[in-house]
C-alpha positions as CSV (number, residue, x, y, z in Angstrom):
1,X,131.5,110.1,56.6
2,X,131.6,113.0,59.1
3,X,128.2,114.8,60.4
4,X,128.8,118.5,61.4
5,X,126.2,118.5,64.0
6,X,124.5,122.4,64.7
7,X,126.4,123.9,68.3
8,X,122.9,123.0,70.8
9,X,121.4,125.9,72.2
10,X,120.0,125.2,75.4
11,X,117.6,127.5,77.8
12,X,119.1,129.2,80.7
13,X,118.8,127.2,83.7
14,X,114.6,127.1,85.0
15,X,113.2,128.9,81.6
16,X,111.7,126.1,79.3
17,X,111.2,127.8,76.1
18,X,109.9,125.3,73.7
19,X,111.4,126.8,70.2
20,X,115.4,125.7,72.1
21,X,117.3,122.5,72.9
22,X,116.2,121.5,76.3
23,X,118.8,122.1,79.2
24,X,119.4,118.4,79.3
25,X,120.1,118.1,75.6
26,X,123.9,118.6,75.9
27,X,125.7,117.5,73.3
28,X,122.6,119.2,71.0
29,X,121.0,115.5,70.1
30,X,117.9,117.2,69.0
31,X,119.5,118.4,66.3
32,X,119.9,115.0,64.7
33,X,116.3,115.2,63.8
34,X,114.8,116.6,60.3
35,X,113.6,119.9,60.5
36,X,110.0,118.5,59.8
37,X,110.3,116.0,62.5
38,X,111.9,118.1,65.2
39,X,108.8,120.7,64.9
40,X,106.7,118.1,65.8
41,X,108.9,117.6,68.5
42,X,108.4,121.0,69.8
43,X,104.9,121.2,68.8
44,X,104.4,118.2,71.6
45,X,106.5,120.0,74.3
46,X,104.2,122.8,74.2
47,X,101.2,121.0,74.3
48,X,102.4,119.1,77.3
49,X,104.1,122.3,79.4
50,X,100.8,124.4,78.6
51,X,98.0,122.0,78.8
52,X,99.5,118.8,80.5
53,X,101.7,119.9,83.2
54,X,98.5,122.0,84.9
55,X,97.0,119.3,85.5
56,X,99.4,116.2,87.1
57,X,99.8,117.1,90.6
58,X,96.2,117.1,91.3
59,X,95.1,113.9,89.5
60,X,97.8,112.3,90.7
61,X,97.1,113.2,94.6
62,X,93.7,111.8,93.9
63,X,94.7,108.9,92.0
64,X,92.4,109.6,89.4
65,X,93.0,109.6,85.2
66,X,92.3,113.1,84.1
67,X,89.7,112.0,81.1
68,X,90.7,115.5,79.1
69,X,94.3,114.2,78.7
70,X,92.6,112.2,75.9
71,X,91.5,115.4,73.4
72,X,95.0,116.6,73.7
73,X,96.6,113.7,72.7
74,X,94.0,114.0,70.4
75,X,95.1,116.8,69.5
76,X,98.8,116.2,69.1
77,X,97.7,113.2,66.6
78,X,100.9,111.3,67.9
79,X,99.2,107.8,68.4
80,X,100.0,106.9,64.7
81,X,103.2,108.4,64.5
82,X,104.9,105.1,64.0
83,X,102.3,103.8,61.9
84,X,102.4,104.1,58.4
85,X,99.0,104.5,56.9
86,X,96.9,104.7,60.1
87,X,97.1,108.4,61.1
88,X,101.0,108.9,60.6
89,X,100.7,112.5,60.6
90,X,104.2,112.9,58.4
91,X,105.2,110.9,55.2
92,X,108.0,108.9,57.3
93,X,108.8,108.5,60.6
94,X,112.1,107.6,62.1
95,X,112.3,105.5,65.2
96,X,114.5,108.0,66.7
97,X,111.5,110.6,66.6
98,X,108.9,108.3,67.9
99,X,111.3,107.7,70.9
100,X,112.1,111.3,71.3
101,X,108.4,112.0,71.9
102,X,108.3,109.3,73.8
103,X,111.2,110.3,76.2
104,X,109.1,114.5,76.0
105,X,105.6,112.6,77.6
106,X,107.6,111.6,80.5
107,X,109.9,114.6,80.7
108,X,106.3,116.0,81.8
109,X,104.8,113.1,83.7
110,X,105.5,109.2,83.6
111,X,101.7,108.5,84.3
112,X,100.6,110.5,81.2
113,X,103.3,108.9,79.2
114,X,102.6,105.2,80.2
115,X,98.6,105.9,79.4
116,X,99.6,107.1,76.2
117,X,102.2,104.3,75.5
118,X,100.0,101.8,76.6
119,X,97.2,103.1,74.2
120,X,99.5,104.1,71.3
121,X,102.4,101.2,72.3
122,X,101.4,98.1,73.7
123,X,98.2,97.8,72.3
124,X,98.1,99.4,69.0
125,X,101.9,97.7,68.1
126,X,100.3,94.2,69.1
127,X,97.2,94.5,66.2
128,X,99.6,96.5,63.7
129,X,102.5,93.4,64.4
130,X,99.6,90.8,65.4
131,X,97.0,91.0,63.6
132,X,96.1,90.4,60.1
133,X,95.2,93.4,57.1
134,X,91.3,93.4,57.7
135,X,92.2,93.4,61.9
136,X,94.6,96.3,61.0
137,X,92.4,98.3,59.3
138,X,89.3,97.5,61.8
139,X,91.3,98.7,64.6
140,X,94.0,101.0,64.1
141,X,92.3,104.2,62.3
142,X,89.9,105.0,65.3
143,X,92.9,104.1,67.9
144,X,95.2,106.6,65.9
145,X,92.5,109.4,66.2
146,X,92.1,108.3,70.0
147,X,88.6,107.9,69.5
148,X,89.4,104.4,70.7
149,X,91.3,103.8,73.4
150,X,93.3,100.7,74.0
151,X,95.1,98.7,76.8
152,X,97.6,95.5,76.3
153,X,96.6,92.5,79.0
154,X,99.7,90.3,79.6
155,X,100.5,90.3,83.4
156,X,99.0,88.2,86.1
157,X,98.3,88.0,89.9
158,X,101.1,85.2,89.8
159,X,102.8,85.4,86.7
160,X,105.5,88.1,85.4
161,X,108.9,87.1,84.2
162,X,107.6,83.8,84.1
163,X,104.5,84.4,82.0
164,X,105.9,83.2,79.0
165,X,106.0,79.8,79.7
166,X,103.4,79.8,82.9
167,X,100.2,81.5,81.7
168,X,97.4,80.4,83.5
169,X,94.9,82.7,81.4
170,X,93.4,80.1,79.4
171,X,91.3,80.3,75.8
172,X,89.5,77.2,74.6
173,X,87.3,76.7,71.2
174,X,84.0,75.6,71.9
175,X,82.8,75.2,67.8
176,X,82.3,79.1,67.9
177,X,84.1,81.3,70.1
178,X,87.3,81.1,71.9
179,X,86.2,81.5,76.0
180,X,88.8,82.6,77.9
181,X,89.0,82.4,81.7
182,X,91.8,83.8,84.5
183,X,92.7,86.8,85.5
184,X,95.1,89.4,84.8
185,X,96.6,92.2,87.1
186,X,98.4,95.8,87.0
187,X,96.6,96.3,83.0
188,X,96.8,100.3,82.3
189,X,93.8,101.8,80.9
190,X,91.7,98.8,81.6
191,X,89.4,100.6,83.8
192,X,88.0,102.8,80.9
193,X,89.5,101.5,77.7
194,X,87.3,100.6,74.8
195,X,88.9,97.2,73.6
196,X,92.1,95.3,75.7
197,X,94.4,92.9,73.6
198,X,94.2,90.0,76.1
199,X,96.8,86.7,76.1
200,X,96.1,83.8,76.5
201,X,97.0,80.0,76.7
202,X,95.2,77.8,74.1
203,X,94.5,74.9,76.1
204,X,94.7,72.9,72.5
205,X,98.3,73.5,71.8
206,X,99.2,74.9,75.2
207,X,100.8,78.0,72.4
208,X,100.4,82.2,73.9
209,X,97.7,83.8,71.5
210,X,96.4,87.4,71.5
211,X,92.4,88.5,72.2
212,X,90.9,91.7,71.4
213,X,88.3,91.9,74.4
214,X,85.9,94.6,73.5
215,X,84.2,96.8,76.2
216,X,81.1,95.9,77.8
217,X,82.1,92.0,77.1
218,X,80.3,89.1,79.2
219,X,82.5,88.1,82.2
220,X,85.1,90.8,81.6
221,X,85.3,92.5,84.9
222,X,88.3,95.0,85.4
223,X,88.6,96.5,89.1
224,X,91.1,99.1,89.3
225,X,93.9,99.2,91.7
226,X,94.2,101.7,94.4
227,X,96.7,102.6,97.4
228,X,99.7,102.7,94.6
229,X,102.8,104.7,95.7
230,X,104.0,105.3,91.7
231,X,101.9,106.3,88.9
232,X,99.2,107.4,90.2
233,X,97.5,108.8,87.2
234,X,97.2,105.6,85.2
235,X,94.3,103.5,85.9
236,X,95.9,99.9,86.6
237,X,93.4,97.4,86.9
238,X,92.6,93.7,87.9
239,X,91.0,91.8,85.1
240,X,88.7,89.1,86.2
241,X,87.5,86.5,83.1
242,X,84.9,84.3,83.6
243,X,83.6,82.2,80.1
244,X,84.7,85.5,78.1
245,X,83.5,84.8,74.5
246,X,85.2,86.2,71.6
247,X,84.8,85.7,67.7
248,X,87.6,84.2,65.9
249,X,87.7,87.6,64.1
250,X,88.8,88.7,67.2
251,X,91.8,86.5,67.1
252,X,95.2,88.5,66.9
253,X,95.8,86.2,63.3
254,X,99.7,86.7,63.1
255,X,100.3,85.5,66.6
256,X,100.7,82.0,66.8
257,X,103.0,81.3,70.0
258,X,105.1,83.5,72.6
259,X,107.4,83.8,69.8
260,X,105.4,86.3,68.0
261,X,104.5,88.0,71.2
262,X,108.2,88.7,72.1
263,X,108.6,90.5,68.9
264,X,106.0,93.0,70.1
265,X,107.9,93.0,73.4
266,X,111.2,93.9,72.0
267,X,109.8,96.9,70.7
268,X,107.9,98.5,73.7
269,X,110.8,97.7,75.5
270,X,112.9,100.3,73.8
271,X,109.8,102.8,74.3
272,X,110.5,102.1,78.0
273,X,113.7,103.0,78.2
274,X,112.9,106.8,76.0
275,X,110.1,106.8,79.0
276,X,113.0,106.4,81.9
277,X,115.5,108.9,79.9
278,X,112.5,111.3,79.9
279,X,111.9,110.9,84.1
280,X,115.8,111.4,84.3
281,X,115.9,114.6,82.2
282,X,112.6,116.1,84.0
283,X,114.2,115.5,87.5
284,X,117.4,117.1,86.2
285,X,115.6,120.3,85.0
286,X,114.0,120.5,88.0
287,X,116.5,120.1,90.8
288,X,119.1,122.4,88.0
289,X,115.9,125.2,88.3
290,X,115.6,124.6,92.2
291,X,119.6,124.8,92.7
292,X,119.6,128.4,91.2
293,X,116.8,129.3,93.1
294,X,117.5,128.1,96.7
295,X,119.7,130.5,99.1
296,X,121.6,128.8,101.5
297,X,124.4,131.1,103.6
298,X,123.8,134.1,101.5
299,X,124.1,132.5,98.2
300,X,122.4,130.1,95.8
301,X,123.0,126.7,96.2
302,X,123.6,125.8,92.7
303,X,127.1,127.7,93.7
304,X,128.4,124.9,96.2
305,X,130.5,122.4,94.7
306,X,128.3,118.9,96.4
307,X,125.4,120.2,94.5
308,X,127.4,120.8,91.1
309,X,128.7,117.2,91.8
310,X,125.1,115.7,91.8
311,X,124.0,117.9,89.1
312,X,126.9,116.9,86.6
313,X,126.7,113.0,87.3
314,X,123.0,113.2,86.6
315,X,123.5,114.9,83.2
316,X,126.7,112.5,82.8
317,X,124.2,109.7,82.7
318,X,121.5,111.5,81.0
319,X,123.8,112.3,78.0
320,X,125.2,108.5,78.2
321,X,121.7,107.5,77.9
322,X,120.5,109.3,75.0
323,X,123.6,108.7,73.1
324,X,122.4,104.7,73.7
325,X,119.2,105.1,72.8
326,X,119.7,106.9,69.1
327,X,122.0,104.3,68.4
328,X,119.1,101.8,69.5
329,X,116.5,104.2,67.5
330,X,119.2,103.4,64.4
331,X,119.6,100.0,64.3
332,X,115.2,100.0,64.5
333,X,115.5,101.6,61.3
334,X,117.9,100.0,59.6
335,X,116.3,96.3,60.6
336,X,119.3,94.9,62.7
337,X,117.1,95.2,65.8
338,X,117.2,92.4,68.3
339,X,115.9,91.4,71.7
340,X,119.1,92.3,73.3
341,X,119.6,95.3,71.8
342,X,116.0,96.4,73.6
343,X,116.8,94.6,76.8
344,X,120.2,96.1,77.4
345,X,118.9,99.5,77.0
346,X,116.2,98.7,79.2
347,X,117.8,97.2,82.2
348,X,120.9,100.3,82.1
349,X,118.4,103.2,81.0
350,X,116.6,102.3,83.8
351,X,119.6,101.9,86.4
352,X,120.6,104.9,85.2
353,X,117.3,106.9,86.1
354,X,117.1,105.4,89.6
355,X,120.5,107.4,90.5
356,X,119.5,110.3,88.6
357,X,116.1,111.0,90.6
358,X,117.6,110.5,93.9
359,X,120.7,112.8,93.1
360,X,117.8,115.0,92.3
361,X,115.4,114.6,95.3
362,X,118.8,115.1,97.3
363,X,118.8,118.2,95.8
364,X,115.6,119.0,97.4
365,X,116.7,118.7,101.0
366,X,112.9,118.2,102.8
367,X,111.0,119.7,99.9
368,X,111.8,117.1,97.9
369,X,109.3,114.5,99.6
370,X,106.2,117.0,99.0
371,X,104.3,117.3,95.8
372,X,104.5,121.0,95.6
373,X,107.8,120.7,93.9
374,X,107.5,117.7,91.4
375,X,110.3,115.9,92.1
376,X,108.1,113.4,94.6
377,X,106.8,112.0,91.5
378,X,109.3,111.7,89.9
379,X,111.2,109.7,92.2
380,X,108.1,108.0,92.6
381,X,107.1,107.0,89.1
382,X,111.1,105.7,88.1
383,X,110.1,102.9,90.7
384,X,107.5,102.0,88.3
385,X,109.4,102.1,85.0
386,X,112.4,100.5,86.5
387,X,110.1,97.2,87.2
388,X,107.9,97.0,84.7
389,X,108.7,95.5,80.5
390,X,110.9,93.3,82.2
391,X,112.9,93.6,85.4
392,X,116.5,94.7,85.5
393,X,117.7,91.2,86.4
394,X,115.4,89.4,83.7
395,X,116.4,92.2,81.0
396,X,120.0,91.4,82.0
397,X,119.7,88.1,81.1
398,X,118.1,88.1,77.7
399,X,122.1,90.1,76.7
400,X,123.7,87.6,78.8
401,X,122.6,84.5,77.0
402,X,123.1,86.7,73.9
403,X,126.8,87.1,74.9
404,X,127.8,83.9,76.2
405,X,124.6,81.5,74.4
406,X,124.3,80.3,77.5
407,X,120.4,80.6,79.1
408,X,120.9,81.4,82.9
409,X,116.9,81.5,83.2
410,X,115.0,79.1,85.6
């Protein structure tokens, strides 16, 4: 069957006007969104470009989480959007939409985004996939209206690729609770956020299991971590436990082993990778804008053929990208989703963005290391998104033992 896809019709070069394909959107991929989910769509861009965007180069020079970016995403009511039943604000949702506004937080600002996809993400996808009816419905209608906040606890001060099978955060039952004990290390939100689904190592069957920790628990001390060079907005802390007590209720029911907790990862993985197409399309607009605007000998330098060259490879990739990730968003929906689906996206999504924002910055010349213009944090923040859900390398081996079904890990 053949799709006649509308002709895209994107802004001139430097005018964002929200109610048109963006610059970036080349081959019109927009357009493969219902009309009802494609105004939300828009209704998110304008939101972010009016009452986002003010406010990201001065929060994240201080290195401080604006608080008010809450009541707009408030506002927007996206935290439920792929959550049926708990604040989904149409009657379905395709994943390709939940990506797209995914991929539109970041075309603003990665440190926004990865607050919001940590909240809305990690945290909420681990009790909707983790936890049990009763947990579900506990949690998941006050995180939807963002009148609780969440964060997702799985990295350590020495553990990362390896945490699956070297966890040292521990949980024991004593009769009552479970106590866990260890610490746990670059956790967004942590600093402020009103429960945190902690993992843990159950020193009975030595199996992963998922903790909601609630705020203001005995022993749960996060310390945020300053003197970062990449997302400078998102409070990342350090998470000290000491005899943390928590009720069995509290006890992520539908997790039983590392298993179960790569089935969450596989899905904020492909969130991850909308994030780093969003930072590649942001850093396009803005170096394409900058290029019309900049006079070198007499004339704009979008007009000399070096820039063009650096301008069309990044929107090369871009469009490469996004074709990838709706056919990732399709196989989501139609249940033939796997682990190496997610990690290949992640791992060349992510390659792809660290060329794109220095092609960008290059752009720049010497503005392109100052704030003022933007692109600074952008070529910033990629260094964050390219590490983090998995490195490149570790990503790249999840498809590799797919392809060959040989494991090359250590």
């Amino acid at each position: 069957m053949t799709t006649t896809l509308p002709a895209p019709t994107p802004a001139p070069p430097g005018e964002d006007r929200p109610d048109e394909l963006l610059t970036a959107d080349f081959y019109g991929y927009e357009n493969l969104l219902p009309e009802e989910e494609r105004t939300l769509l828009l209704k998110a861009r304008t939101a972010l470009r009016d009452e986002v965007k003010p406010l990201v180069n001065e929060y994240w020079a201080k290195g401080e989480f604006p608080r008010e970016l809450i009541d707009v995403f408030r506002r927007l009511g996206l935290a439920g959007l792929p959550y049926e039943g708990y604040g989904d604000p149409l009657s379905a949702t395709s994943n390709l939409l939940v990506g797209m506004v995914s991929m539109e937080c970041t075309r603003t600002d990665a440190s926004s985004a990865t607050f919001f996809g940590v909240h809305s993400g990690l945290a909420m996808y681990s009790i909707f996939r983790g936890g049990d009816q009763r947990q579900r419905d506990r949690w998941l209608p006050a995180m939807a209206s963002m009148d609780t906040i969440g964060a997702f606890a799985m990295t350590e001060p020495l553990g990362g690729s390896d945490v699956a099978g070297g966890m040292r955060t521990t949980a024991r039952w004593d009769g009552e609770h479970w106590v866990l004990n260890g610490a746990k290390r670059w956790i967004g939100n942590a600093t402020f956020a009103d429960l945190v689904v902690v993992w843990a190592r159950d020193e009975a069957d030595n199996q992963v299991k998922g903790f909601v920790v609630e705020k203001g628990s005995p022993g749960f001390t996060p310390v945020k971590i300053e003197n970062k060079l990449a997302f400078r907005i998102v409070e990342n802390a350090e998470i000290t436990l000491t005899d943390v007590k928590v009720p069995e209720a509290n006890r992520l029911q539908r997790v039983n082993s590392f298993r179960d907790v790569a089935e969450i990862l596989r899905a904020t993985r492909s969130g991850v990778a909308w994030q780093a197409l969003g930072v590649m399309i942001g850093a396009y607009e803005l170096a394409l804008a900058y290029a019309t605007e900049r006079r070198q000998f007499g004339r704009p330098i979008a007009g000399f053929q070096l820039v063009q060259d650096l301008l069309v490879k990044s929107l090369g990739n871009i469009t490469a990208c996004w074709g990838m990730l709706v056919q990732l968003a399709r196989r989501q929906d139609a249940g033939i989703f796997r682990d190496e689906h997610s990690a290949l996206a992640k791992a060349f999504v992510t390659s792809r963005m660290r060329e794109v924002v220095a092609w960008c910055r290059e752009i720049f010349g010497g503005n392109g290391i100052v704030l003022d213009y933007d692109i600074a944090r952008f070529f910033a923040d990629a260094e964050a998104i390219y590490s983090f859900e998995g490195t490149r390398e570790m990503n790249t081996l999840i498809v590799g033992k797919a392809l060959t079904g040989q494991s090359a890990f250590v």
